[in-house]
VOBA-550188 format. One record per residue: x, y, z of N, C-alpha, C in turn; residue in one letter. Coordinates in steps of 0.001 Angstrom, whole numbers, plus 524288, in hexadecimal, padded with zeros to 5 digits. Layout:
<nodes>
XYZXYZXYZa/...
</nodes>
This chain:
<nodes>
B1313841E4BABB5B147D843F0BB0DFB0F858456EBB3ABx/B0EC88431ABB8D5B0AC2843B6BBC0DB0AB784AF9BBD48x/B04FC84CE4BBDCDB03F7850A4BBF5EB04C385281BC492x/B074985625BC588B07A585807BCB0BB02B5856ABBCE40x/AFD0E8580ABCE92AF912856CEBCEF5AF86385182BCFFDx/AF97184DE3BCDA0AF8FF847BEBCBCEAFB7484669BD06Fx/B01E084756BD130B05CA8457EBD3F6B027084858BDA12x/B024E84BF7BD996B00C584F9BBE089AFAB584B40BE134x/AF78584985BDE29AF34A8467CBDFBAAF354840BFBE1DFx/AF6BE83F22BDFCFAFB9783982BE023AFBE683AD7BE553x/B006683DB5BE764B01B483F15BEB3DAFDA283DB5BF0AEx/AF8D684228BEDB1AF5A8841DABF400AF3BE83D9DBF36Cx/AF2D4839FDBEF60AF01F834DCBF1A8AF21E83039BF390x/AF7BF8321ABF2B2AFBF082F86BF5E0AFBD382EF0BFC86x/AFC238357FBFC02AFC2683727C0347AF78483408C0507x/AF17D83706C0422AECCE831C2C0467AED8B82E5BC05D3x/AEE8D82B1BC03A6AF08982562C0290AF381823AFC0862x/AF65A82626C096DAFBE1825ECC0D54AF785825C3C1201x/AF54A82B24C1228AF44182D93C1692AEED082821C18E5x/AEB1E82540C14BDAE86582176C1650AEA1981DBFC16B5x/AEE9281DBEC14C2AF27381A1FC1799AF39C8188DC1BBBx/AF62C81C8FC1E52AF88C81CA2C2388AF2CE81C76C2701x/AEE648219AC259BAE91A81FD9C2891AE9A881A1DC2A12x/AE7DA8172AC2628AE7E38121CC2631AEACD80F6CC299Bx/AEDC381049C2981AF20B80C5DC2C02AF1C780E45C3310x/AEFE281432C335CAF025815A4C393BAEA5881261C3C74x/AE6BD812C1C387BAE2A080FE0C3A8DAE2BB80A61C3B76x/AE6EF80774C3875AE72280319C398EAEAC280126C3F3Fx/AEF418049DC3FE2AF1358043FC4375AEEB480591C49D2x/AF11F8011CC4C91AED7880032C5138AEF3280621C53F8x/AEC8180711C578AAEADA80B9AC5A95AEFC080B72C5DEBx/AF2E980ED1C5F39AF59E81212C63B4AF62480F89C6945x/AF6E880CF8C6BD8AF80280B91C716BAF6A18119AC7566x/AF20A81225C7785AF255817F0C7A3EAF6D3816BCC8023x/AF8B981AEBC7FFFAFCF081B71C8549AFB9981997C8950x/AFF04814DEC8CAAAFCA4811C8C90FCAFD16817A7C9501x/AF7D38184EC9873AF61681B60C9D4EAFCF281B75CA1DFx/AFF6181F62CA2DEB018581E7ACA6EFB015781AD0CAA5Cx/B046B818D3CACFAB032B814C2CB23CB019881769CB730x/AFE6D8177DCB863AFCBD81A9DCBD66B01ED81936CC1A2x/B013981EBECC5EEB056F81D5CCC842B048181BA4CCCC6x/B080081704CCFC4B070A815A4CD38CB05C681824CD8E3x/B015C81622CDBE8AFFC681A55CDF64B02DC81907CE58Ex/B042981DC5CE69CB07B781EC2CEA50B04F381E85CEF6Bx/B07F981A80CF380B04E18195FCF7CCB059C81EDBCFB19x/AFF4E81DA5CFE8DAFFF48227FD019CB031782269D0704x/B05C882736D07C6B082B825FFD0B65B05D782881D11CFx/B064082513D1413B030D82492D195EB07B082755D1E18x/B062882B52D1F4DB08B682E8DD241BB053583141D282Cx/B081382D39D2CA4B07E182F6DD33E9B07738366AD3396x/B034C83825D3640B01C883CC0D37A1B010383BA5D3CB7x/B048E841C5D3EF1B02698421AD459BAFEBC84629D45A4x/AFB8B84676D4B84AF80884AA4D49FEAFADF851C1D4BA5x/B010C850C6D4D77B03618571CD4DBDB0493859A3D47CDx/B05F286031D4881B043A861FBD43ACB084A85F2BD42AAx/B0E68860A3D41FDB122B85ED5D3FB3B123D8585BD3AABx/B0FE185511D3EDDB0F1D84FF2D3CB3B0BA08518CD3717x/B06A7854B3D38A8B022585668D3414B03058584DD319Ax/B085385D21D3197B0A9385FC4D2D70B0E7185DB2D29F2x/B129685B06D2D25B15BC8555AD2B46B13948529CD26B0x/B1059850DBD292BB0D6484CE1D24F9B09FF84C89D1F67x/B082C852F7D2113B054D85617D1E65B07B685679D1761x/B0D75858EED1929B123D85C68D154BB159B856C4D1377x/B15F68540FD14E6B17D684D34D1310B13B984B26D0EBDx/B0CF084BB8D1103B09C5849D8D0C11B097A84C2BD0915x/B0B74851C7D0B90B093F85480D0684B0F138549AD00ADx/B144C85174D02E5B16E1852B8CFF1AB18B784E3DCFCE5x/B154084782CFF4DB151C843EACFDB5B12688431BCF9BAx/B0D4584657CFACEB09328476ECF7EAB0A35848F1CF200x/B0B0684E37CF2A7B0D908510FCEDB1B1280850FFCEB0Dx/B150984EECCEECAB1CEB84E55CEC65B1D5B848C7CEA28x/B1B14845C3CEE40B1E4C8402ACEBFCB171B83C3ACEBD2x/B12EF83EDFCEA22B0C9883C23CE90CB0C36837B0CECF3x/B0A6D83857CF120B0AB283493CF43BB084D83756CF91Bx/B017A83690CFA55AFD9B8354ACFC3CAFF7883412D0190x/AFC1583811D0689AFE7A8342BD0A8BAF95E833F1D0DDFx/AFB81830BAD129CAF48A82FCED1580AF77682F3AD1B97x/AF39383549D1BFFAF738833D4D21A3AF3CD8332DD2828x/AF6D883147D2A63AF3C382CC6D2F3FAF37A8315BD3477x/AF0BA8334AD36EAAF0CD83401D3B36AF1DC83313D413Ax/AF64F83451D459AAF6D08314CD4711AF92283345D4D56x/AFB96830D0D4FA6AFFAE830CBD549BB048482E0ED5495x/B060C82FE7D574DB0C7D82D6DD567CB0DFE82791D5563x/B0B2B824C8D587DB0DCD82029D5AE6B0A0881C89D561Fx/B04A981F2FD55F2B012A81C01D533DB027E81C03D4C88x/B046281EAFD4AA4B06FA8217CD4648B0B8F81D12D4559x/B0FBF81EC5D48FAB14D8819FFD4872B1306815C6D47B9x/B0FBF81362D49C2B101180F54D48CDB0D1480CF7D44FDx/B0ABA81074D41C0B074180FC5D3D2EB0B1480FA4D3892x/B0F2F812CAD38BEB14DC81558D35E1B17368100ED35CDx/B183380CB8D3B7DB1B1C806D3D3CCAB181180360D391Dx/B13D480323D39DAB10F27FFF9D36CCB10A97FFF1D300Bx/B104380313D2E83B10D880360D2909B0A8E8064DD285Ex/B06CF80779D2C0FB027780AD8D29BFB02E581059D2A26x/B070981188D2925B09D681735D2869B0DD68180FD24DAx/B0DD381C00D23E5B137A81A48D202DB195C81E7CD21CAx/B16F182401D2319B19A782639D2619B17AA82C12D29FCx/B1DAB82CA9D2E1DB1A1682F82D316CB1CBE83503D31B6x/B1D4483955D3013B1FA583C24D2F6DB22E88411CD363Ex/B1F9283E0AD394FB215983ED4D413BB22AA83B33D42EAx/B2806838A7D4329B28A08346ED4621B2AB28352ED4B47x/B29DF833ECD50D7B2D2D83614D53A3B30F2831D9D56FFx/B35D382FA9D5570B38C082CBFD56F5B3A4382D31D5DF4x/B3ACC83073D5F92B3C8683138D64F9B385882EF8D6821x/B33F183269D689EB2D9583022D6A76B2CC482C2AD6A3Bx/B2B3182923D6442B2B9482384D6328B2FD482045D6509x/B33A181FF5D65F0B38E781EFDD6788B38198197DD6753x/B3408815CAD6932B330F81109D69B4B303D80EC3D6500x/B2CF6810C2D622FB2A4680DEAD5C69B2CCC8104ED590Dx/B2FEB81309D5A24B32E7816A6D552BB37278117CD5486x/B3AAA8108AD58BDB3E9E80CDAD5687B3B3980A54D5581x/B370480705D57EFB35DE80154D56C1B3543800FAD5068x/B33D080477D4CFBB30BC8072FD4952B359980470D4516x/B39D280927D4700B3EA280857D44C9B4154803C2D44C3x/B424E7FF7AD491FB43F27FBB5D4865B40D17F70CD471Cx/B3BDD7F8BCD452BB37BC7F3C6D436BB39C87F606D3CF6x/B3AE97F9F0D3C89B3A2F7FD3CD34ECB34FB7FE37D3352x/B30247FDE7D3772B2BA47FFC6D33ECB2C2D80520D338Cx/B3156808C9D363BB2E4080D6BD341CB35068114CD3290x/B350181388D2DD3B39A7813C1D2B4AB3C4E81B91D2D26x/B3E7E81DE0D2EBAB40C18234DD3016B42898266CD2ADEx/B3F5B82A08D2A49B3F1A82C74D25BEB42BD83066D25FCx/B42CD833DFD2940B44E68392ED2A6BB411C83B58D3036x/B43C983F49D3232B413F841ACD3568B3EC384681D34AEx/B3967847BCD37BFB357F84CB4D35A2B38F985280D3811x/B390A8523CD3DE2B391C857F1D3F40B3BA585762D45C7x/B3DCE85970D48FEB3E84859D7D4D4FB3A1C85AE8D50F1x/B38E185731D55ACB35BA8581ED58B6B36FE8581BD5F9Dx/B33EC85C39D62AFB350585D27D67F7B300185D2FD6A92x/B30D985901D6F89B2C608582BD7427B2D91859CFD77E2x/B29E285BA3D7AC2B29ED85A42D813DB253B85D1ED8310x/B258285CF2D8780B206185FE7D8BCDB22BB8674AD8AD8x/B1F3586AABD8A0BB1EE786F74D8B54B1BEF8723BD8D6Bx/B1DB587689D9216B1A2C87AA0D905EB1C4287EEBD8EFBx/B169D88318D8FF6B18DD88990D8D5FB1CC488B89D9224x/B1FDA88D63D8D70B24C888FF6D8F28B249B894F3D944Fx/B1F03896A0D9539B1D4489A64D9893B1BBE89772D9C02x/B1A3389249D9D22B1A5C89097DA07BB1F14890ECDA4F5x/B248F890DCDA317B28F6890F2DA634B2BB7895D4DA4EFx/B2BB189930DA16BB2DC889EB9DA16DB29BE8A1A0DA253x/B25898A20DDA14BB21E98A60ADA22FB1FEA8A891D9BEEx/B1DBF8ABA9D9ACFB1D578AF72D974EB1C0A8B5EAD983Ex/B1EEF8B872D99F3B1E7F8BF64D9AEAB1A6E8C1BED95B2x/B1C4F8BF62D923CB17CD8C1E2D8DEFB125A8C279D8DCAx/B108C8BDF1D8FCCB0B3C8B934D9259B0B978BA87D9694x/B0CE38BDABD9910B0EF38BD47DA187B0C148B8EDDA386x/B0FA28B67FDA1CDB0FA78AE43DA251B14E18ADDEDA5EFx/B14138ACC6DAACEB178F8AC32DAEA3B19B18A6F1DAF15x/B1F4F8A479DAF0FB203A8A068DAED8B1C0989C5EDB411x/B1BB5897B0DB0C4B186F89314DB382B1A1E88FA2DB79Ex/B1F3D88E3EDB4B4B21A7889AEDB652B285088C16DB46Cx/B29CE88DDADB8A9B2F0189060DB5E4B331888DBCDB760x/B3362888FEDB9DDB354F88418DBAFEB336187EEFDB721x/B31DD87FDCDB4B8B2F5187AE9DB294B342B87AB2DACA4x/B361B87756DAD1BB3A86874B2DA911B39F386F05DA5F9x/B3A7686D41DAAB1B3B3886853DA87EB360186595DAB40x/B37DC85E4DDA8F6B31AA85BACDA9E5B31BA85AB1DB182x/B354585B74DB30BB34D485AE9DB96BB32FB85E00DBCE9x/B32AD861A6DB9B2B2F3F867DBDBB12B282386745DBB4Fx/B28C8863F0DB7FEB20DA8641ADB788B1D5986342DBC34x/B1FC485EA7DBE35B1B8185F82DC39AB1B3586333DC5A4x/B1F238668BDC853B1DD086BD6DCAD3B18A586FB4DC666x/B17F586E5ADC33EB16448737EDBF84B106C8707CDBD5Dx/B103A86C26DC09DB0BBD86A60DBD40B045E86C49DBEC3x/B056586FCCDC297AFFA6874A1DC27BB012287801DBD39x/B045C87823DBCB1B04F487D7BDB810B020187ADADB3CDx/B01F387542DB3CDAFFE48725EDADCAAFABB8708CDAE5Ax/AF6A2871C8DB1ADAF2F986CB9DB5A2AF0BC86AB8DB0C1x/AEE79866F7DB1CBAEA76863FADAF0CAE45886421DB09Ax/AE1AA866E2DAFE3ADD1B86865DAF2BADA16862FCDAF83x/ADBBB85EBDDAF3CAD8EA85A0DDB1C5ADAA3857EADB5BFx/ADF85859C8DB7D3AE0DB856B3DBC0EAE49A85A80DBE9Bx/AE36085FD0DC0F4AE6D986348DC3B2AE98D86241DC721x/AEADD85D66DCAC1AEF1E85CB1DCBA8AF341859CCDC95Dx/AF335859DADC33CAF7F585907DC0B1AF87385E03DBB2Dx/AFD7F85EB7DBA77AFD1F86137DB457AFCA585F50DB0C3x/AFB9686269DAC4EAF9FA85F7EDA6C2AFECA85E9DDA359x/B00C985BF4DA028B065885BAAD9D3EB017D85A6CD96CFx/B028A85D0AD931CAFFDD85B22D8F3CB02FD85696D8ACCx/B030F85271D89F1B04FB84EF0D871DB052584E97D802Ex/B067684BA7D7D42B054984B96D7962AFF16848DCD7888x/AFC4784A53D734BAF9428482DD71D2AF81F84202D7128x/AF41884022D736CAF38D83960D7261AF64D83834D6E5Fx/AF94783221D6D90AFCD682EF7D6B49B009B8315DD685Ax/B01E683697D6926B0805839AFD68B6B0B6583729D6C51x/B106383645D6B01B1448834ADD6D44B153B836F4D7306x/B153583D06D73B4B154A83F51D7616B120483ECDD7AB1x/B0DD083E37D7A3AB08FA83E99D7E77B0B7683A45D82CEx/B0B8C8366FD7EE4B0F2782F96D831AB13DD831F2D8574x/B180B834EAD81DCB1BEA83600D853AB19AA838A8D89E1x/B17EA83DA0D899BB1614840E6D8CCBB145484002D8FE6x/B10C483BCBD91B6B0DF58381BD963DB12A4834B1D985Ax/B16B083300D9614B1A4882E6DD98F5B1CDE8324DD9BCDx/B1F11836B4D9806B22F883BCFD99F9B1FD483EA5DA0B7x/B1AEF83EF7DA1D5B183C84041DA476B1A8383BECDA87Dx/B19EA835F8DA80EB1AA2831CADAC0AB1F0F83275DAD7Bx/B222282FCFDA9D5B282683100DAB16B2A8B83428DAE5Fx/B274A839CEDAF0FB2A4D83E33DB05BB27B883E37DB51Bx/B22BA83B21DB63BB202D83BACDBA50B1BCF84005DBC05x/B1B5084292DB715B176584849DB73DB11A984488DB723x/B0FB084085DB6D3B0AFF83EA2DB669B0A5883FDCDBB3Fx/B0CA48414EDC06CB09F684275DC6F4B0884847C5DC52Dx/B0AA684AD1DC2DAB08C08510DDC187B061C8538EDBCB1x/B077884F6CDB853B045185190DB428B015684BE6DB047x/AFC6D84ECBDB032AF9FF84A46DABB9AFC3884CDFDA592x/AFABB84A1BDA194AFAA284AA7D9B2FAF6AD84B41D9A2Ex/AF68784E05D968CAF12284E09D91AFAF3F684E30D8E53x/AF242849DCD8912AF2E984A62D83B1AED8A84E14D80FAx/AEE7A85166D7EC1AEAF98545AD7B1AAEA3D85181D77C1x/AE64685000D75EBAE44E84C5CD701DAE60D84DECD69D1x/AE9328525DD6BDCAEB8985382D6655AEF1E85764D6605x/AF3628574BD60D8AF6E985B21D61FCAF310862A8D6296x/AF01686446D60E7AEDE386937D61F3AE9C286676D66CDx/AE87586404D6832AE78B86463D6DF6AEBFD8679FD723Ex/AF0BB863F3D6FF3AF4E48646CD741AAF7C886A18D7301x/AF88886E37D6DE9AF99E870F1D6DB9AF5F8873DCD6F85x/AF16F874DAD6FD3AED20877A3D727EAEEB987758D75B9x/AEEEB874F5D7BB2AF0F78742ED7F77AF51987944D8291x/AF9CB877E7D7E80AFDC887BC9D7DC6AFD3288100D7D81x/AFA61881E0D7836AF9B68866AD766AAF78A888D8D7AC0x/AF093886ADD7CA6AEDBB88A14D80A6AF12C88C3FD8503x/AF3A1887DDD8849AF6C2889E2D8BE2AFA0388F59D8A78x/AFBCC88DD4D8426B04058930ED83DEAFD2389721D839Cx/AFA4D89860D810AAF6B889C39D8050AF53289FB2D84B0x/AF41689CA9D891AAF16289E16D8DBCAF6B189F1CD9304x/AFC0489D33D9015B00A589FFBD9263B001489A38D99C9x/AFC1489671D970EAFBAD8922DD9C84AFF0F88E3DD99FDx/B017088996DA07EB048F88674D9F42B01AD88195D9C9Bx/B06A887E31D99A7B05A387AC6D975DB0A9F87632D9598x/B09DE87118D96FFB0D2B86CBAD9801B0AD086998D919Ax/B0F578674ED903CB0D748622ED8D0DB1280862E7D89FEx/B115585ED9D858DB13B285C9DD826DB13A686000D7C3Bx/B185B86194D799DB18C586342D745DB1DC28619AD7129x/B1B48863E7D6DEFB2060861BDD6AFFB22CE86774D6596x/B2772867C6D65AEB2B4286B76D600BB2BCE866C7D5B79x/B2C0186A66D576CB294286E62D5493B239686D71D54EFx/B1F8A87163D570BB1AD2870FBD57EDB19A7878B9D56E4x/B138387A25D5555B138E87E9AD5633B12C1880EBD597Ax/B0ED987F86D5F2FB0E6A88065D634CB1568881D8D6639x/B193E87E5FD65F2B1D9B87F84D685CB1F3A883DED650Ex/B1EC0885F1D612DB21A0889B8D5CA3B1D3388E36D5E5Dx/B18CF88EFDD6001B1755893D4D60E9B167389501D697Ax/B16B388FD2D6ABDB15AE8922FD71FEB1D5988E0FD72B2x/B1CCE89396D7654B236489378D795BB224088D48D7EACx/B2461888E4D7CB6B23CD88586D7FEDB279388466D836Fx/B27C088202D8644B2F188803BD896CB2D2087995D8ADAx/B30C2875C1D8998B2F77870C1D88D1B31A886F65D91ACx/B312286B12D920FB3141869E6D9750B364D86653D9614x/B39B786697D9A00B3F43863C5D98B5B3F4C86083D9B57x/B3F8885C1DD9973B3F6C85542D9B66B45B9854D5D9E41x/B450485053DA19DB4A7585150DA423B4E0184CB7DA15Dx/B4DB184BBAD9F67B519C84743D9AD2B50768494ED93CCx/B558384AE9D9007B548284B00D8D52B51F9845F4D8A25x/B521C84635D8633B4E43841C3D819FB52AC83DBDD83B6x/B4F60838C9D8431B5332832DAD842DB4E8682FA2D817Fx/B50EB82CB5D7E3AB4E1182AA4D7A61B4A5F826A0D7E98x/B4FD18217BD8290B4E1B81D10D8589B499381FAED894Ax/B4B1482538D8AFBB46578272BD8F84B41D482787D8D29x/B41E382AF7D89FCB3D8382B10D864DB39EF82713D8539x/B3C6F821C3D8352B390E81E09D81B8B370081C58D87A7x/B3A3581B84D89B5B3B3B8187FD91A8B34CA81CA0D931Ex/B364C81FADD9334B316682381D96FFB2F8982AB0D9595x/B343182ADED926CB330E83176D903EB357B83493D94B8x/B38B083218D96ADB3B15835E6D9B2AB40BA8391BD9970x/B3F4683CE9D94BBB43E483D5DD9242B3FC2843E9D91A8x/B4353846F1D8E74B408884A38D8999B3E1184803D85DFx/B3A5284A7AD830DB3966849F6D7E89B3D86849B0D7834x/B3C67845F6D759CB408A84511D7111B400784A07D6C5Ax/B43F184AC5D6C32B43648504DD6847B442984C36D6247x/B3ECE84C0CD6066B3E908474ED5C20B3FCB849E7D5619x/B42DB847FFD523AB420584796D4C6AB3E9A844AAD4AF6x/B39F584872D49C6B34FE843BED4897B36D484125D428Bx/B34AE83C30D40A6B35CB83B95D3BE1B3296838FED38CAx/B35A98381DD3203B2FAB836CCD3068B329483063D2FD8x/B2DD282DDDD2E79B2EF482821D2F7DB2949824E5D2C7Bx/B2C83820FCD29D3B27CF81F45D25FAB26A3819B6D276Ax/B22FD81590D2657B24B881008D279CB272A80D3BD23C9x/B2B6A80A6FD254EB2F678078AD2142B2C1780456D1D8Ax/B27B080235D1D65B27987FFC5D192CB23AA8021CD1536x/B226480783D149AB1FB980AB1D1229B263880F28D0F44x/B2A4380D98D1117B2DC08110FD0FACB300580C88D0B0Bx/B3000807DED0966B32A480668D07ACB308D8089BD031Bx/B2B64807DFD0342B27398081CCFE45B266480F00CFD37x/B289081351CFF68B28C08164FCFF57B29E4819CECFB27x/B27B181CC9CF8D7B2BFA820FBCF42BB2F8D82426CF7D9x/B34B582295CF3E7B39D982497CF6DCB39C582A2CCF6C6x/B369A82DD5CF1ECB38E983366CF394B3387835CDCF7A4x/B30E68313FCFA57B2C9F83365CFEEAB311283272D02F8x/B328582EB2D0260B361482C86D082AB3A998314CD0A5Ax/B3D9483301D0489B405983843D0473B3E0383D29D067Fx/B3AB383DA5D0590B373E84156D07B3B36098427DD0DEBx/B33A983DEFD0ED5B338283C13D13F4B37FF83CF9D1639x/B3BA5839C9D15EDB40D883A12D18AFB41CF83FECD190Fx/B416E84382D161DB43448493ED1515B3F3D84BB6D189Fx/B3ADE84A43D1A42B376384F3ED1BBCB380084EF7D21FAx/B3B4685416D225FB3CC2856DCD26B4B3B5785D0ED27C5x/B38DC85C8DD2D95B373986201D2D1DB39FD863D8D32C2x/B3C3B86853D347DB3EEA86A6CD3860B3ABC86D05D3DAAx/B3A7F86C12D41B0B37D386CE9D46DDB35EA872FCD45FAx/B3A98876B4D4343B38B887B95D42F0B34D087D03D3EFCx/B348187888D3AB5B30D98788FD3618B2B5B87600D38B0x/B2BED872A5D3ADFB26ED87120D3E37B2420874E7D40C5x/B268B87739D4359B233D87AC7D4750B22E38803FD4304x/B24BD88131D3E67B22B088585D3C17B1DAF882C2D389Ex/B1ED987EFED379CB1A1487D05D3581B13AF87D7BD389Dx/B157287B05D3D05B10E887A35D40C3B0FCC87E74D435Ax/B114D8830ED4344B11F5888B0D453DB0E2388A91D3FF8x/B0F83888B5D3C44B0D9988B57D37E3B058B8879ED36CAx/B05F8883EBD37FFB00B78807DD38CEAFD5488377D3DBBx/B0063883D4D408CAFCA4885EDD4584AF99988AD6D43C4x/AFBF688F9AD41EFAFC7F893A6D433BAFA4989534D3EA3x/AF8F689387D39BCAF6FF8928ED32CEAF06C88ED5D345Ax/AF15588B6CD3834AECA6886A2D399BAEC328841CD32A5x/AF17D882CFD343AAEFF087FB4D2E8AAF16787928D2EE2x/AF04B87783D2CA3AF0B787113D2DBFAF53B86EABD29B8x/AF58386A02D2BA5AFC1E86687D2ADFAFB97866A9D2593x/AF83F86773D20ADAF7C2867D2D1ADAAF97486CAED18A6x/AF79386FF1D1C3DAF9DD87618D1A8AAFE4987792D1D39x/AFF7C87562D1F80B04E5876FAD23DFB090D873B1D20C2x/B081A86FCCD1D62B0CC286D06D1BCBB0D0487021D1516x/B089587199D1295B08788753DD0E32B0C4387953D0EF9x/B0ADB87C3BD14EAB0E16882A6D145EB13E187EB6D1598x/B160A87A7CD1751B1ADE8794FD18A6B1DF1879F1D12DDx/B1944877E0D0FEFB1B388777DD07C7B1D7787B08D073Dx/B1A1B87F90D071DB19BF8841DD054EB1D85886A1D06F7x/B1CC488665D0B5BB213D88B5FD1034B275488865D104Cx/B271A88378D11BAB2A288827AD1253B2CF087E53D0F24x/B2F2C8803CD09E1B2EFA87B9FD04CBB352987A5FD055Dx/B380187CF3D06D9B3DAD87A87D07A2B3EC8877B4D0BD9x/B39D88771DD0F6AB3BF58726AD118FB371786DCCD10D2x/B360186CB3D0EE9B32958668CD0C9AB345E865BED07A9x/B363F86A06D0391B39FE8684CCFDA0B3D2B86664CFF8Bx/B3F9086557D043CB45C686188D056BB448E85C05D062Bx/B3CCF85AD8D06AFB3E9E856B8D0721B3CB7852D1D03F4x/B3AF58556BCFE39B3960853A5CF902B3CED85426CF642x/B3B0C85163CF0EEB3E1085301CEB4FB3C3285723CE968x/B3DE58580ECE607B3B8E85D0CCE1D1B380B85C9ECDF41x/B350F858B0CDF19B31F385701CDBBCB2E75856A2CDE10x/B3049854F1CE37DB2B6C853FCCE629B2892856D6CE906x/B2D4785CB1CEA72B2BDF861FFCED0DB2820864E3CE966x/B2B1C864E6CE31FB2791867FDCE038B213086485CDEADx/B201B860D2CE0A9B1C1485EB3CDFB8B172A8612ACE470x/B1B168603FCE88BB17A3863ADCEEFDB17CA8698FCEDF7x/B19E986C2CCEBE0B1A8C87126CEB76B13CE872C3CE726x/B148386FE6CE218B10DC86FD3CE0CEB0ADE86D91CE15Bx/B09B886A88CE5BDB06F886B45CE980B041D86DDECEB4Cx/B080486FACCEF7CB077B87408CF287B03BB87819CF0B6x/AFC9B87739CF403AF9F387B4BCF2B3AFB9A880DFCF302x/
</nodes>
């Protein structure tokens, strides 16, 4: 009978044995396949959006990249521009979308737009209001200011000739000044035909101001100095949300045919909207398009916004941040959840 000793020595030279065994056999076997690298992911085209130079458009556009950006990764590059020159960059396909469209104004490349299909109707942005104003102390007065009414007849647009010393033009004193919209704004063109039409070109010239704070300067100096002042504005704006204006009453309400015919109507109380070009939408990611379609902001949210830019001097990057921040139940309506909590975390 083998010795306990004997048998336990057996044993380990057994295990030994095994264990250079298997060595063996691992060295012979070929090497491991290392894990193929992820597939990189496909890179997402950038998306190209119409900027106007008013704040609204800059703040608009601003709070869109920034939640294309961070919600749904998608880069945007955006174009600087004017109305007419813009559309038709949008028609063309070297745009992709414009987040101010204004259908009434356009009235003539807007259909054409639509019945060619280069350019597809997403949803609409916000409610908008034009016309000629001035300050409201011009025709009531102000007792506070002992600002004595100006023109306390002055109503409507048939009224202006009588009143046009109250406006002079400092280049040409025997006519008044009417201030217009800014070069290649829609407005400025109306505002000059609206002038013919009505026949005020015997009593008043135009000036376009070269820019929207040209033209609010304008405004402002006059309500400041409690002197009169004629031109062109537009709601939701902050200038109308902090000086008491009274608009000039056209003698035909809005008619679409007058409008296009000569502008011998009112001004169109427009749903601006957003609008992309059809053949950049086919190729589109659908939950951007959702998005889009959803982003709606209300006339009274506009002018607290732009009330809030003026008065802060903060610009369309930080003005669309505090909209995050301040105002998160209404831009979460028009994301997913996934894609809100992605902008949320963001958010410097």
């Amino acid at each position: 009978m083998l010795s306990r000793k004997t048998t336990l020595g057996k044993t380990f030279m057994i295990a030994v044995g095994l264990v250079i065994m298997l060595l063996s056999l691992n060295a012979c076997a070929p090497a491991a396949a290392p894990e193929p690298p992820p597939a990189p992911e496909a890179e997402k085209e950038v998306i190209k959006v119409a900027v106007f130079s008013w704040d609204s458009s800059q703040v608009a556009t601003a709070l869109a990249a920034f939640i294309l950006k961070h919600g749904y990764g998608y880069e945007t590059e955006t174009t600087p521009g004017e109305t007419m020159a813009l559309w038709q960059g949008l028609r063309a396909g070297d745009l992709h979308l414009q987040l101010e469209v204004y259908p009434e104004s356009q009235f003539k490349t807007y259909n054409e737009a639509m019945q060619e299909g280069s350019v597809t109707r997403l949803g609409y942005s916000y409610e908008l209001g034009e016309g000629w104003y001035v300050p409201f102390y011009v025709i009531e007065g102000d007792p506070a200011r002992g600002i004595e009414p100006m023109a306390p007849d002055l109503k409507t647009i048939e009224d202006l000739p009588q009143y046009r010393e109250l406006f002079p033009d400092p280049e040409d004193p025997e006519k008044g000044l009417l201030y217009s919209g800014v070069p290649g704004w829609e407005a400025e063109r109306a505002s000059i035909i609206k002038v013919e039409t009505y026949g005020l070109d015997a009593y008043y010239n135009t000036l376009s101001p070269g820019s929207e704070m040209a033209l609010t300067a304008t405004m402002a100096a006059a309500y400041e100095k409690g002197e009169p002042w004629l031109g062109y504005y537009w709601v939701p704006s902050w200038p109308l949300a902090r000086y008491k204006m009274t608009k000039i009453i056209e003698p035909v309400p809005y008619d679409k045919d007058l409008w296009e015919a000569d502008r011998s109507c009112d001004w169109p109380v427009q749903l601006t909207e957003t609008a992309c070009n059809t053949e950049w939408l086919k190729t589109a990611d659908p939950e951007v398009i959702v998005f889009l379609c959803k982003f709606h902001v209300t006339k009274e949210l506009v002018s607290q916004f732009l009330l809030y830019m003026h008065e802060e001097e903060a610009d369309a990057n930080e003005t669309a941040i505090w909209i995050m921040k301040e105002l998160e139940d209404v831009w979460t309506e028009w994301v997913s959840v996934a894609a809100a909590n992605k902008v949320k975390a963001a958010l410097p």
